[in-house]
N, C-alpha and C positions, 0 to 999 in steps of 0.2 A: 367744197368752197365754190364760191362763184368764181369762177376763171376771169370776171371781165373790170369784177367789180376794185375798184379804187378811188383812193381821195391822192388829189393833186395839190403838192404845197407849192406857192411860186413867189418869187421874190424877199427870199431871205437874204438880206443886205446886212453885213456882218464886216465888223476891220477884223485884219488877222494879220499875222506873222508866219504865214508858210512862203518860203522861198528858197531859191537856190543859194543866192545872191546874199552876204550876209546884211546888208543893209535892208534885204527884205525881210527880214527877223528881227532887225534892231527898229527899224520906222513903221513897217507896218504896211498894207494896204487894204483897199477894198474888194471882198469878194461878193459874190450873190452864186444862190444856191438854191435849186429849185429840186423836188423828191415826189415819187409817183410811187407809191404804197397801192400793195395789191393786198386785200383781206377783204376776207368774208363780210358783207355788210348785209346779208339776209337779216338776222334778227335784230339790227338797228331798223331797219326798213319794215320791219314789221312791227316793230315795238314803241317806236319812240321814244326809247327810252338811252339815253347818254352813257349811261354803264356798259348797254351794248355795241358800243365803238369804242375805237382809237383816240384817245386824246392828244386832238393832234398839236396841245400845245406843248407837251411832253417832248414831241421830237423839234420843234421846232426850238426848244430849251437846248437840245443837246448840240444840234447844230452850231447854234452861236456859242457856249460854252467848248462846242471844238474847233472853231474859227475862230475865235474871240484866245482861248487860255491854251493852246497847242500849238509846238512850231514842228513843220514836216519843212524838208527840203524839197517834197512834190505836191503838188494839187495831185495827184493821183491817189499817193497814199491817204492824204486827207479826208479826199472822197471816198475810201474804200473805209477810212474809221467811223464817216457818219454813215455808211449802209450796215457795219457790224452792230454799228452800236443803235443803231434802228429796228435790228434785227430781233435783238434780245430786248429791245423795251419792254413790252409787256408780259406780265406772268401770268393773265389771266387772257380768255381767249376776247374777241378776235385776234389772232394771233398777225404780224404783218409776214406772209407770207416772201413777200419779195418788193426790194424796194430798187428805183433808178434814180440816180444821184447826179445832177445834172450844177456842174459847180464851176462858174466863171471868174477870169482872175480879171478885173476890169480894167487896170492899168499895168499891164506888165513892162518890167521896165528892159524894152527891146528896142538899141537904137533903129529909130525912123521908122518906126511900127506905132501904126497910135490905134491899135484893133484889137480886143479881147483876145483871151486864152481860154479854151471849155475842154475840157473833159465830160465824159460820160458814162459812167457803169451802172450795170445791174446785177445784182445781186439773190439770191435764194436763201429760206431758211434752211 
């Protein structure tokens, strides 16, 4: 594998229901969710040919359907189901070797806090 090579997703802007707080499960907020995929893109780069990549609208599907249809009581755990479930996307190669899950909670509801919440993991197959 190319050690260097990745495609960067940024700005997934998703409502969800993950929170501590049960009102943050029942109303909802808004997150954003940015993913930095590591996989081999030698034979896309050489081929031009779209078969040989990541469709990266496939992951950008799972994130809002797990923002969107999933309630966790942490951003952490949230962020660790889209690096799993990013993990195994694909059954043919290039495979994503390792992805970083970079997921902010844009209004959290912290008296006299009016500043994001972010998390960040990474991840390996």
């Amino acid at each position: 594998m190319a050690e260097n090579d990745r495609i960067e997703l940024t700005g997934i802007r998703c409502y969800g229901y993950t929170g501590a707080l049960p009102e943050e499960q029942v109303l909802g907020q808004w997150f954003d969710v940015s993913l930095s995929l590591w996989l081999d893109l030698t034979a896309v780069g050489r081929s031009d040919n779209l078969d040989d990549t990541l469709d990266y609208r496939q992951v950008i599907a799972i994130v809002r359907d797990l923002v969107c249809h999933q309630k966790f009581a942490t951003i952490e755990r949230l962020a660790t189901a889209i690096a799993e479930a990013t993990l195994i996307l694909q059954s043919r190669e290039p495979f994503v070797e390792q992805v970083q899950v970079r997921l902010t909670k844009l209004t959290p509801p912290i008296p006299d806090f009016a500043g994001q919440v972010t998390v960040e993991i990474t991840r390996k197959r």
